[in-house]
N, C-alpha and C positions, 0 to 999 in steps of 0.2 A: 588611647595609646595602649589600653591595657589588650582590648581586644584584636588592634593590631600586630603586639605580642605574638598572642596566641596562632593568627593566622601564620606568622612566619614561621614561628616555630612548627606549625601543621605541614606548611609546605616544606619545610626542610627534611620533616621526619618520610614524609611521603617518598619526594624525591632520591631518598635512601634505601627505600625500600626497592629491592632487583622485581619483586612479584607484579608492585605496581607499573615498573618501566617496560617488562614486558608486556603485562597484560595491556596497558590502557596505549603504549607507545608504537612497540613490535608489531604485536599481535592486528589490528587494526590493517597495517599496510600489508602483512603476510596475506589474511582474507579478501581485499582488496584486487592485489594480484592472482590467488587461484579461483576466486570467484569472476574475475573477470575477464578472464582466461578460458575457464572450465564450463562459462554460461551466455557465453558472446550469441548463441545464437537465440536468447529469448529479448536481445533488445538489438534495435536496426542498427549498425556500423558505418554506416552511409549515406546516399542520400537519399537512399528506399531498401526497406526491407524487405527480400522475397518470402512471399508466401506459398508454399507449397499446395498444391491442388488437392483436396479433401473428396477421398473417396466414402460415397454416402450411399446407402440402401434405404431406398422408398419403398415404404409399403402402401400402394395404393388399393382404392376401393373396385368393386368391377363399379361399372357407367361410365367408363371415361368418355361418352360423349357431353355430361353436365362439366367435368375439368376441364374439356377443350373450352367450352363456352365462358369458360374463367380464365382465360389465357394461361394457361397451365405450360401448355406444350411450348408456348411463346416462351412464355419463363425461363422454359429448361434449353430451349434453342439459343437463348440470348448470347453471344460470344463471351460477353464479361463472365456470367455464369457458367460459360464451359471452358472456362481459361481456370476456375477455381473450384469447381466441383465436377468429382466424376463419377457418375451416377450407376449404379447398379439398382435391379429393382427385387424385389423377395416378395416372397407371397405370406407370411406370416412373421410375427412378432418373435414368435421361437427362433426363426432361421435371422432375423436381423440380430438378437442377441449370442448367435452363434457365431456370427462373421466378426460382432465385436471382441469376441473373447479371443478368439482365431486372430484377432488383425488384420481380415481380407477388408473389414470396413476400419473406418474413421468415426463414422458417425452414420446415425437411422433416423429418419423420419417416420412415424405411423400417421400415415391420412384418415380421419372417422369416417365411416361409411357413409352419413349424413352431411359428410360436409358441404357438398356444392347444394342443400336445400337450407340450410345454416343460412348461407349468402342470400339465398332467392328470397329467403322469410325477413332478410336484412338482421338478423342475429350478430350476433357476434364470435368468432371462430377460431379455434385454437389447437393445434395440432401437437402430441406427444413426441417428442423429441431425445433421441435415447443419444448420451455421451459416450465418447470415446475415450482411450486414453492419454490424448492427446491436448493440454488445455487450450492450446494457439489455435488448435485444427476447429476446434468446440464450438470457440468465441466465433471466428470468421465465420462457419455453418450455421450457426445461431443467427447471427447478425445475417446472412444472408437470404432466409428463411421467412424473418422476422419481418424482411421488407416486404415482402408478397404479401402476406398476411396481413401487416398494416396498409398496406393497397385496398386487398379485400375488407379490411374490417371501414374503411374510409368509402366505399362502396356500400357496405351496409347501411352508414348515417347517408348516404347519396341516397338509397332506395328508399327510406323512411319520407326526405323530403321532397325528391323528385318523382321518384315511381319507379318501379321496374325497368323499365325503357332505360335508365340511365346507367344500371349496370355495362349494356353491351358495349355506349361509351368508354365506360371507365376502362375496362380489361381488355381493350382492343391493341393488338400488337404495336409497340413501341411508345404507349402512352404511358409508360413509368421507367424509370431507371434506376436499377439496383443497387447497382455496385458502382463506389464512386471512389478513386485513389487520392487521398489526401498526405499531403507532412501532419505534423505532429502539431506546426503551430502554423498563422499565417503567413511569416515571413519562410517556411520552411525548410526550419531546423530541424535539426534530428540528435538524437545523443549517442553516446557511448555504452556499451556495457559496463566499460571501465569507470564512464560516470556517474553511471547508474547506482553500483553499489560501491562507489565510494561515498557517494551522500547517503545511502542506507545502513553502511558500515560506522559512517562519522555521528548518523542519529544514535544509532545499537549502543555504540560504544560510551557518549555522548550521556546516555542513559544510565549506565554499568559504572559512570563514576559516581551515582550517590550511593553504589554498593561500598564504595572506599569510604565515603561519610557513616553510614551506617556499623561499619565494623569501626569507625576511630569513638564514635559514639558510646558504641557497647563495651569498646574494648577499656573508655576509661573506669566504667561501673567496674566492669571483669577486675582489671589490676585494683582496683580502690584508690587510682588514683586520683577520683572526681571526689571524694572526700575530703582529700587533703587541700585540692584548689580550692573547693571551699573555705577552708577553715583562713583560707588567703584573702587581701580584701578586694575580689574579684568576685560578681556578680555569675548565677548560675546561665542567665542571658547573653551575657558576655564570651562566657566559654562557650557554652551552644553554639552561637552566630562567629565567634572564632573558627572552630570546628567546621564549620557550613563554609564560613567565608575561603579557607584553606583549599581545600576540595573543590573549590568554585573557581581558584586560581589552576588549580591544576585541570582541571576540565577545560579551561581555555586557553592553555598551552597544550592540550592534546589536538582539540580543533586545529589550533593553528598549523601543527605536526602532519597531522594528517592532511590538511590543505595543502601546504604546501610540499610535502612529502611528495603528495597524489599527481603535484603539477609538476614538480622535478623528476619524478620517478617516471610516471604512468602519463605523463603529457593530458592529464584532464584537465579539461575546459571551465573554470567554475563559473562563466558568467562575468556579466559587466556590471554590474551592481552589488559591489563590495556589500557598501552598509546595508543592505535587505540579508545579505549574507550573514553578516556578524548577528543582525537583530534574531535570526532564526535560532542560532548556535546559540545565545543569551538565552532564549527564552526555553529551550530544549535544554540548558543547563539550571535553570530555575526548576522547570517543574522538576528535572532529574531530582534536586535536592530535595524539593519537596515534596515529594513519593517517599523518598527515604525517612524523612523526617517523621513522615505520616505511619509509616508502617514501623518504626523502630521506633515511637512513642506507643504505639498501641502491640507491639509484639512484647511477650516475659520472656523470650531469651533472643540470643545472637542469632545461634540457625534459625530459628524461625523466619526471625526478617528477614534474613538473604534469601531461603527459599524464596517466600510470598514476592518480596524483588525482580526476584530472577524468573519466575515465574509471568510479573506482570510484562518484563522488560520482550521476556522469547512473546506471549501470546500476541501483545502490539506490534512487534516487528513481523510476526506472521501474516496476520489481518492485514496488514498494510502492504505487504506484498517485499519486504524488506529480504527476504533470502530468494522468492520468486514472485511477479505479477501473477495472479491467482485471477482469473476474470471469471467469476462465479459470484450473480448478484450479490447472493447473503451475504456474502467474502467482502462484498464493495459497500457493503451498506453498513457492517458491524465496523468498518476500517474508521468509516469515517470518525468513530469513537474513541481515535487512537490519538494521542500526540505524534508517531512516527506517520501518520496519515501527512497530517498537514505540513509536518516539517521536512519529506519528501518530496512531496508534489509542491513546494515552494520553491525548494533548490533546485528540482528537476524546472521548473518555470523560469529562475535564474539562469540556466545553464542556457535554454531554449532562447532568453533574452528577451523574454516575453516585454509584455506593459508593465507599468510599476505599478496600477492598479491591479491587474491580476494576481502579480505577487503578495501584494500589501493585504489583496482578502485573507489569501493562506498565513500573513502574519498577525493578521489579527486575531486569527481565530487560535493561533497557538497560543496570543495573548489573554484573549478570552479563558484557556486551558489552564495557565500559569497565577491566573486571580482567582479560580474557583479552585483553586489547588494550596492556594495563598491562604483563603479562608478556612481551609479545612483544617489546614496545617497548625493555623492558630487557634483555632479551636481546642485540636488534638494537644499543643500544648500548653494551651492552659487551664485543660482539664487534665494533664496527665505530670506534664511539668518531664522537666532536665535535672534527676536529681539517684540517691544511691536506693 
């Protein structure tokens, strides 16, 4: 009872607070709206996203008689490839990086001079690839690039085992296909901009309420009022996990806010499966606390923690593509080390109506996130302790 107390009283002082109602309440649906307004066109609207044709400069080698013998010229004929790339060709690496600064290109290709002996020797073969600055234009050029390449390079383990003779099979016109138009899931859904960064918004935010634990925290050391609850017969755990508990009610009447705000206001779609919904929101409000916990037992003043906070909170919603999808490997590979990782691509899964096994992996693993965050946690305080 006693620490039930505490939580009420937490939430009552919180809900007092105008900084809090705006920041965690307002603020939330304000970005919502001009981020999904102002970025509608980095996520499809409908029931396919257009992709704009990507003007690209190749820099080939001289012997285009060894590139025709690799279906080269087939590649570049292919309709699906000239419905999304438009080809221009340079004669050096200078002049490709002059059209990208310029903007006449999108994006450059440099062919190695060796490359069509690369294949004949059955090697393996890799062409330099210069971006643009465009990331959508980047990724589809990449990816479209990437499949030739994994043709040829599938050619190579071909010539190892079969011989030579088996190339001219492989690369012979229309024995591969490149470019293939898919939905997003099987049933072929598609989401919203609107929806997009309301569940990237609701994670952000979602996060930003253990900065409110973290200042009620410091703030009773600051006043001296955590002295005085002690000398009360109220355990220093008690008060801690009041404090925690407080903040944990108010994070989940933000969710709810935002939810439904999001579907009142901005007609977003959250998906048919409530409970995978709420479990993600729980478990993003758990580690939320316990980041705070963790860096405001181990920080000696208030700014510090909210810096190092604030810092953790912006660098995960980056990595994870929370203000933009960022398709640049290092980018996808460092994400996955985020909680805003898995707790977007969960709700994005929800919205999609995916399987409840596909979602369930992304809930585990934020589960996973919230037990090794659990242990630290306890560690940190009971090596550091809740005390003046």
């Amino acid at each position: 009872m006693k620490m039930w107390h505490i939580i009420w009283f937490e939430l009552r002082m919180l809900t007092k607070m105008r900084v809090v109602l705006l920041n965690q309440f307002l603020l939330p649906m304000v970005l919502i709206f001009i981020l999904g307004n102002a970025l509608s066109g980095i996520t499809s609207l409908g029931d396919s996203a257009p992709i704009d044709s990507v003007t690209t400069m190749i820099i080939e080698p001289s012997g285009q008689e060894k590139l025709e013998s690799l279906g080269w010229n087939e590649f570049l004929k292919n309709p699906q490839i000239q419905a999304l790339l438009k080809i221009k060709h340079g004669n050096s690496r200078q002049e490709a990086e002059s059209a990208l600064k310029s903007g006449e290109s999108d994006f450059a290709v440099i062919i190695p001079p060796d490359f069509a002996d690369q294949v004949m020797k059955g090697e393996t073969v890799k062409w330099e690839m210069i971006l643009g600055k465009n990331h959508t234009k980047n990724h589809v050029a990449k990816m479209i690039f990437e499949s030739y390449l994994d043709q040829l390079n599938g050619v190579q383990a071909a010539t190892i085992v079969l011989g030579p003779n088996s190339i001219a099979t492989a690369t012979e016109p229309g024995s591969a296909s490149y470019v293939e138009m898919t939905s997003l899931n099987k049933k072929g859904n598609t989401y919203s901009s609107f929806q997009y960064y309301a569940a990237s918004m609701l994670i952000m935010f979602l996060l930003y309420s253990g900065l409110t634990a973290s200042n009620s925290l410091q703030a009773q050391k600051m006043n001296k009022t955590l002295y005085r609850l002690n000398s009360m017969p109220v355990s220093t755990l008690k008060i801690f996990l009041g404090k925690i508990g407080g903040n944990s009610l108010v994070a989940f009447i933000q969710a709810g806010v935002i939810i439904f705000g999001t579907t009142w206001l901005y007609g977003v779609n959250w998906g048919e499966h409530p409970l995978y919904l709420i479990l993600i929101c729980v478990f993003v409000v758990i580690a939320s606390m316990l980041i705070s916990v963790i860096v405001t037992l181990m920080s000696r003043s208030s700014g510090n923690a909210q810096t190092i906070i604030q810092i953790i909170i912006v660098v995960m919603t980056f990595l994870s593509g929370g203000f933009q999808p960022i398709p640049i490997d290092i980018i996808e590979k460092l994400s996955k080390f985020t909680i805003n990782h898995w707790a977007l691509q969960g709700i994005i899964r929800i919205m999609l109506n995916a399987s409840g096994g596909e979602i369930l992996y992304h809930v585990l693993m934020l589960g996973i996130f919230s037990v090794v965050l659990l242990l630290v946690g306890t560690m940190s305080y009971r090596k550091v302790g809740y005390h003046e």
